[in-house]
C-alpha positions in Angstrom: 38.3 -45.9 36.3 41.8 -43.9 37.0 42.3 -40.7 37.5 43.7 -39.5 33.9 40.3 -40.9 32.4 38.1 -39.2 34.9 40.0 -36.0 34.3 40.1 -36.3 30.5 36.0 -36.4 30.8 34.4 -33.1 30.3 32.7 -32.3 34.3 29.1 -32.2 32.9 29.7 -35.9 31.6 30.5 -36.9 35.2 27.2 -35.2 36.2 24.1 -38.0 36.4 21.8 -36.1 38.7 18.5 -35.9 36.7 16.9 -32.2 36.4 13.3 -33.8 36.3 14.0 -34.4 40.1 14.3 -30.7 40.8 11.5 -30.3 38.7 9.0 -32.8 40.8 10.2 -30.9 43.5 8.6 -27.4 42.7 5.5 -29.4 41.8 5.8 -31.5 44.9 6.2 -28.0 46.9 4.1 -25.8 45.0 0.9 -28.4 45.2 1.6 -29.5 48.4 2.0 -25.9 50.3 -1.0 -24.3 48.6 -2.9 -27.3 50.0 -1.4 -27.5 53.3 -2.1 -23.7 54.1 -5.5 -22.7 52.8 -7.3 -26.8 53.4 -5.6 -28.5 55.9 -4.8 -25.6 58.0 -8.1 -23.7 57.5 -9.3 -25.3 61.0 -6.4 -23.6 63.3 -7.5 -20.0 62.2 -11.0 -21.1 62.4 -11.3 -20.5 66.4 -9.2 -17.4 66.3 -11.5 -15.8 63.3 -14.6 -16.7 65.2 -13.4 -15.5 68.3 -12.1 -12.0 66.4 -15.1 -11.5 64.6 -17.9 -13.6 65.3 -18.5 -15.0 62.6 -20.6 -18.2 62.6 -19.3 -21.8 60.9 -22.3 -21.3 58.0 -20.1 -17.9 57.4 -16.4 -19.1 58.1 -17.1 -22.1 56.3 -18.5 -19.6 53.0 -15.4 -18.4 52.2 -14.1 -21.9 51.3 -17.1 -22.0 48.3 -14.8 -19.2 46.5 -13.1 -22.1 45.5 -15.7 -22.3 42.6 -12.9 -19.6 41.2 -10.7 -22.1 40.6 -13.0 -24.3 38.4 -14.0 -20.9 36.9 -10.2 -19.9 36.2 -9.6 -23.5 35.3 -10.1 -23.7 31.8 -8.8 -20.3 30.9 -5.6 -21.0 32.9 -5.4 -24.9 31.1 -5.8 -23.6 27.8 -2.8 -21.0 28.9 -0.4 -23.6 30.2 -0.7 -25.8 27.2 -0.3 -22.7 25.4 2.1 -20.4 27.2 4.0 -23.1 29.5 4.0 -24.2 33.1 6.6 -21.8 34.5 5.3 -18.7 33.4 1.3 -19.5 35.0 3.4 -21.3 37.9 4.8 -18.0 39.1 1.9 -15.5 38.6 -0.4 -17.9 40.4 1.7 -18.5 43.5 2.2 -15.0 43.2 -1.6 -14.8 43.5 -1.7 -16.8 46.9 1.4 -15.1 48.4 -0.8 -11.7 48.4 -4.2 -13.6 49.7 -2.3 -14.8 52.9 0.1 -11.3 53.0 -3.1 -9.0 53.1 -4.8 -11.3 55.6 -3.7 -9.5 58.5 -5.4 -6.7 57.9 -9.0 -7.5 57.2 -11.9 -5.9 59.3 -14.9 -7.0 57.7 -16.2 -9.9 56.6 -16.2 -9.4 52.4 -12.5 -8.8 53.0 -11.9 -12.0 54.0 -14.3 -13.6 51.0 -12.7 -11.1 48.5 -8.7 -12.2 49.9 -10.3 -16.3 49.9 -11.5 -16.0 46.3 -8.0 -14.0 45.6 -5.8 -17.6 47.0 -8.1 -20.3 45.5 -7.5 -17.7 41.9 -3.8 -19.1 41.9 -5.0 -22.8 42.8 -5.6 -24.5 39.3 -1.6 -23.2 37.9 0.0 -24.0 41.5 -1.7 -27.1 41.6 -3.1 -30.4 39.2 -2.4 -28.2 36.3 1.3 -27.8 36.6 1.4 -31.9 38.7 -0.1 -33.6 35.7 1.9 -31.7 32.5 5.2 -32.2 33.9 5.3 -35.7 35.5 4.1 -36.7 32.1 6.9 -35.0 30.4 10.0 -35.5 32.8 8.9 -39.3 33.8 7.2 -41.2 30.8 8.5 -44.0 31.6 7.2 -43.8 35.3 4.2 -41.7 35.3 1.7 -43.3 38.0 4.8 -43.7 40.5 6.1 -40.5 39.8 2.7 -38.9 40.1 2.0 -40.1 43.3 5.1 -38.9 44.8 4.6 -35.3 43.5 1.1 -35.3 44.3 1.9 -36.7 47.9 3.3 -33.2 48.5 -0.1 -32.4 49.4 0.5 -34.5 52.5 3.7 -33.3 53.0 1.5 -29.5 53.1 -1.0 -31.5 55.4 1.8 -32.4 57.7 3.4 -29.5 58.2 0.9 -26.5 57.9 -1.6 -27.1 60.4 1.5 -27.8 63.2 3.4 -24.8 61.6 0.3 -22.4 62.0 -1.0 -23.6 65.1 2.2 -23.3 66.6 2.7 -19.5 65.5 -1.0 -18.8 66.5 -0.4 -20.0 69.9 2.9 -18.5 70.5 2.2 -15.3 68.3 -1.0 -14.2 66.7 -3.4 -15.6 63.4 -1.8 -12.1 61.3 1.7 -13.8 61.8 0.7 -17.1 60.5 -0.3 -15.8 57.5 2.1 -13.3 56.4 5.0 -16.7 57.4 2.7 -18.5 54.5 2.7 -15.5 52.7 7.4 -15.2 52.6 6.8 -19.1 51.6 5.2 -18.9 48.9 7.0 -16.0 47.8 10.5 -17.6 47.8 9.0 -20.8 46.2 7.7 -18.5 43.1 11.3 -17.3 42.9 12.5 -21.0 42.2 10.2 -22.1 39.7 11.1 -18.9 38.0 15.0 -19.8 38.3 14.4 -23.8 37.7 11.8 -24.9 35.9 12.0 -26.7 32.8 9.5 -28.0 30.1 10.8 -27.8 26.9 10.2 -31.8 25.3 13.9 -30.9 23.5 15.6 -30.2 26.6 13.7 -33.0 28.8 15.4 -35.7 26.1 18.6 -34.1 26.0 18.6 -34.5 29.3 17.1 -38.1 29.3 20.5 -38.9 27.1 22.7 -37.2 29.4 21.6 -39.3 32.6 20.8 -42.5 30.6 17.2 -43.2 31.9 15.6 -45.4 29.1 13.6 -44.7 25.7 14.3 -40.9 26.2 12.1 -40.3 22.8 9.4 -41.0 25.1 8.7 -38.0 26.8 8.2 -35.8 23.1 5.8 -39.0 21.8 4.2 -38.8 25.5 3.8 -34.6 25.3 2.0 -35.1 21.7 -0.2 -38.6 22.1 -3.5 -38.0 23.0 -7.2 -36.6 22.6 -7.9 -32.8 21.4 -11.0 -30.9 23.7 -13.6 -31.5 21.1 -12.6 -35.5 20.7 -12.6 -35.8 24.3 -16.4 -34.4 25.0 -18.0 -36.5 22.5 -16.9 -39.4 24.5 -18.9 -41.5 27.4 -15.9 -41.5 29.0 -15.3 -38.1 29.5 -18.7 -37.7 31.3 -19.1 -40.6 33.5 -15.1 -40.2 34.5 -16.5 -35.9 34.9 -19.6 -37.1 37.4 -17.3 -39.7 39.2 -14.4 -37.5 39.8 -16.4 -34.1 41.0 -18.6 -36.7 43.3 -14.7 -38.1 44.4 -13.6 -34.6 45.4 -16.5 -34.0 47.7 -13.9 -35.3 50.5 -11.9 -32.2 50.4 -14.2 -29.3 51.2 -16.9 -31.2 52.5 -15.1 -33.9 55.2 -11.4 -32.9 55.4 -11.8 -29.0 55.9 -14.3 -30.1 58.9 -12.3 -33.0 59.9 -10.3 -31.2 62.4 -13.5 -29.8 64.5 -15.9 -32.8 64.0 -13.2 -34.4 66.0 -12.7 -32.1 68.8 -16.9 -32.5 69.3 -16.7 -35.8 69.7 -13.9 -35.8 73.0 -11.0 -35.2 71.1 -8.7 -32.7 72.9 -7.2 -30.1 70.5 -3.9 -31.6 70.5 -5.3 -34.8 69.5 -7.3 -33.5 66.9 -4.4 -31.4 65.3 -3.0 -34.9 65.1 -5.6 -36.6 63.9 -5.9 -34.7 60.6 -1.7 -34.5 60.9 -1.9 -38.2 60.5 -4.5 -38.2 57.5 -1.9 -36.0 55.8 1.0 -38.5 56.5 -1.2 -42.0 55.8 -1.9 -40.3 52.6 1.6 -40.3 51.4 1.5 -44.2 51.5 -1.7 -43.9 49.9 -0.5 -41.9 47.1 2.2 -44.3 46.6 0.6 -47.2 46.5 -2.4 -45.9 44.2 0.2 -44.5 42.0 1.9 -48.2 41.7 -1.4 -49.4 41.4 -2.3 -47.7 38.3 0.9 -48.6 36.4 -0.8 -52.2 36.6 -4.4 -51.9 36.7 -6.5 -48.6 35.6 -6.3 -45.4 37.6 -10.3 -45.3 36.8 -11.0 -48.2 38.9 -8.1 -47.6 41.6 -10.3 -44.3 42.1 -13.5 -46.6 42.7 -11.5 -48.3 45.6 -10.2 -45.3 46.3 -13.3 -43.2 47.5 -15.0 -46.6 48.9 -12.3 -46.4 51.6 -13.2 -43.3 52.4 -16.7 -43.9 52.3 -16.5 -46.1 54.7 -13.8 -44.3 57.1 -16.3 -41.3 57.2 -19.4 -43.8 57.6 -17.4 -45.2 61.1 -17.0 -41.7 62.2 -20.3 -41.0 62.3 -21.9 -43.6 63.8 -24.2 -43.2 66.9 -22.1 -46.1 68.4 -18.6 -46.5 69.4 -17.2 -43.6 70.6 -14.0 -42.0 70.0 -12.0 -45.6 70.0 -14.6 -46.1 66.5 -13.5 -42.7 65.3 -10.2 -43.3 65.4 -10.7 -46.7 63.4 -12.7 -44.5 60.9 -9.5 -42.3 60.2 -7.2 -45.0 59.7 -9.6 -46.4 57.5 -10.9 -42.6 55.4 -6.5 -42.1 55.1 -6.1 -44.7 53.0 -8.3 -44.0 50.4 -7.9 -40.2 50.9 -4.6 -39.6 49.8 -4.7 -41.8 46.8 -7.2 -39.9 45.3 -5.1 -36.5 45.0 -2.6 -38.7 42.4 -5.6 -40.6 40.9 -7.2 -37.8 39.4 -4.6 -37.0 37.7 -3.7 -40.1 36.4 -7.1 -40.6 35.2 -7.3 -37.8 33.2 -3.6 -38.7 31.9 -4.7 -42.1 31.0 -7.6 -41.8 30.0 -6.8 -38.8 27.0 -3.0 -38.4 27.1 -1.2 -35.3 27.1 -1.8 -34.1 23.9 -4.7 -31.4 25.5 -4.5 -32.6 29.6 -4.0 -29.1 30.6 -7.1 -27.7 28.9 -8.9 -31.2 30.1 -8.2 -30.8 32.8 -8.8 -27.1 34.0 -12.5 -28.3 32.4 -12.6 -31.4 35.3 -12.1 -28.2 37.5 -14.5 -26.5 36.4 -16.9 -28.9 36.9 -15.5 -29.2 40.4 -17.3 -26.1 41.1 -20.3 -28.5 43.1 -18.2 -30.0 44.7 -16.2 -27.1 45.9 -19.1 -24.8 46.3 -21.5 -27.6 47.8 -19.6 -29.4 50.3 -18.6 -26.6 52.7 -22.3 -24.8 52.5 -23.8 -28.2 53.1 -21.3 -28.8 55.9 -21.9 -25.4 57.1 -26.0 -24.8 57.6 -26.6 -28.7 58.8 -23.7 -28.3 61.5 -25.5 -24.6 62.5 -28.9 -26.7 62.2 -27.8 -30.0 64.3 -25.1 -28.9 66.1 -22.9 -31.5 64.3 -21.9 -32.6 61.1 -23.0 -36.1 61.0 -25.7 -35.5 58.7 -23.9 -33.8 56.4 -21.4 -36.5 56.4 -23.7 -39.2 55.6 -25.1 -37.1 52.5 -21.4 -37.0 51.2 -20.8 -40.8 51.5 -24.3 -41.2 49.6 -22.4 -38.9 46.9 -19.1 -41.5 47.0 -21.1 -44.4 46.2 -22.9 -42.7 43.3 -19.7 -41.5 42.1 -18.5 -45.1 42.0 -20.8 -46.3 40.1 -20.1 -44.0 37.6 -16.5 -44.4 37.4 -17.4 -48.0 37.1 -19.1 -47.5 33.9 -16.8 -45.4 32.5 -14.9 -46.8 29.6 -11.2 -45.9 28.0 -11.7 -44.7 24.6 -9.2 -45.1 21.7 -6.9 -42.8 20.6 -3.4 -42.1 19.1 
């Protein structure tokens, strides 16, 4: 092309980056970070808070059951997003999290720390799978398993970076400074999705023109094909898919928040158990990505069934009386690779399965349910580790939950709609 042409060209024609990328981004940051700080990282302020306090793990470990507000909030805040838009619950619920971590600092008893808890896991749902599922849908029809795998990998990315970021300022610093650095974070990244978010269907196929990615007239068919709320619960599908997905998500309050000191009980020195769960967090981005693939091909319902059955049996070598630390480590290669994959999978389920018509609303209802598995994991974590001494037991009662959850997915079957 010469010059003349090129200059006759109006400059936006010359332009072919495509906005859904910044888009993924805020998703990819927003899920990832509000992850990474309040789950991955919760076992680096663990010590400091005990040693503080005094709090016991059965009373640490409590404040992670407030999660049940984000299945609580779930529906509500679904039933917004579809209604209201992703940008404007985006922004109030990192808001949300900014002031749980900013106030932090300040706590002296042990209801403030519950009350601040319960405050963070209130912005989870619209920071989170909410805002992940609706607008890889939208911006990325064409591509929506990969695409959801790499947004939803920025929960690794948060898994990565956290629990060396805090445990770096709590050694050189103080716990208070950790939180209030999360606390600026998340701030500045509300500020973004305010200034770049985008989720008009008109605008994403204008812009699927301008860039020339194929069948733009996808993403408005995608944003209206689907299942309503009331079609979706008269199906089988929506409850086997319900009882397979909350049994799924037992790994994230139940094994991973307990991950990091399960490991240093067993002979791993704190550095090597700080990258233990570091390396969970990075596997899982090859996970995500490879599930995500996976599901373009075969169903995201039964990638989930392989899914938690690696994880099953990563946790199952961990645990065992036999072995030692060089079994453990096997155990974590092994839980990784099923670990991450389920973060994408449950959204592509729930995509798949009913479409996009309602998957906000659908969705914050899977959270809802999510509530047992949030609220159960880290109680029964909690009281067997303050019974035993150790969190085998607990452990094994979780992979008992996988393998029922299998078998549910399993039978679940896609039902039919437009």
């Amino acid at each position: 092309m010469n010059l003349p042409s090129l200059a006759a060209r109006p400059i936006h024609a010359t332009r072919r980056i495509y906005r859904g990328y910044v888009v993924a981004l805020l998703v990819f940051l927003s899920t990832g970070l509000s992850i990474g700080m309040t789950q991955y990282a919760f076992g680096e302020f663990a010590g400091p808070l005990q040693a503080r306090y005094g709090w016991n793990q059965t009373e640490l470990n409590l404040s992670l059951t407030f999660a049940f507000i984000s299945g609580i909030l779930a529906p509500v805040i679904g039933y917004w997003t579809d209604r209201f838009g992703v940008r404007p619950v985006m922004f109030v619920s990192l808001v949300l999290i900014a002031i749980g971590f900013t106030l932090r600092p300040f706590i002296t008893e042990l209801w403030h720390w519950y009350t601040l808890s319960a405050l963070v896991y209130a912005g989870f749902p619209g920071a989170t799978v909410l805002p992940a599922g609706k607008m890889v849908g939208l911006w990325f029809p064409n591509s929506m398993g990969r695409m959801t795998g790499v947004v939803v990998s920025g929960n690794n990315f948060g898994g990565m970076t956290m629990p060396p970021l805090a445990a770096t300022i709590i050694a050189l610093f103080s716990w208070e400074l950790a939180y209030v650095t999360f606390a600026v974070i998340m701030v500045g990244l509300s500020i973004a999705v305010m200034i770049f978010m985008r989720e008009k269907p008109r605008d994403v196929e204008v812009e699927m023109r301008r860039t020339h990615r194929p069948r733009p007239s996808t993403s408005a068919a995608a944003a209206r094909a689907g299942m309503s709320v009331k079609q979706a619960v008269k199906t089988w599908a929506f409850w086997f898919t319900l009882v397979g997905l909350v049994a799924a998500t037992f790994t994230y309050q139940g094994v991973l928040t307990q991950l990091r000191q399960h490991f240093g009980e067993n002979g791993f020195a704190p550095a090597a158990a700080t990258s233990a769960v570091t390396f969970i967090a990075t596997m899982g981005i090859v996970s995500k990505l490879a599930f995500g693939c996976a599901s373009e091909r075969f169903s995201a319902r039964k990638m989930t069934v392989l899914s938690t059955a690696f994880q099953a049996v990563g946790v199952g070598l961990m645990i065992l009386p036999f072995g030692g630390i060089p079994l453990i480590v096997v155990g974590i290669f092994v839980y990784s690779l099923g670990f991450g994959g389920l973060g994408a999978l449950i959204v592509l389920v729930v995509q798949q399965t009913f479409g996009l018509r309602e998957y906000a609303s659908l969705m914050g209802l899977y959270q809802f349910a999510q509530i047992v598995s949030i609220a159960g994991g880290p109680v029964l974590a909690g009281r067997v580790h303050d019974d035993t001494q150790s969190f085998d037991l607990a452990f094994a009662t979780i992979v008992g939950i996988f393998v029922f959850g299998m078998i549910t997915l399993w039978l679940a079957r896609q039902p039919k709609w437009e």
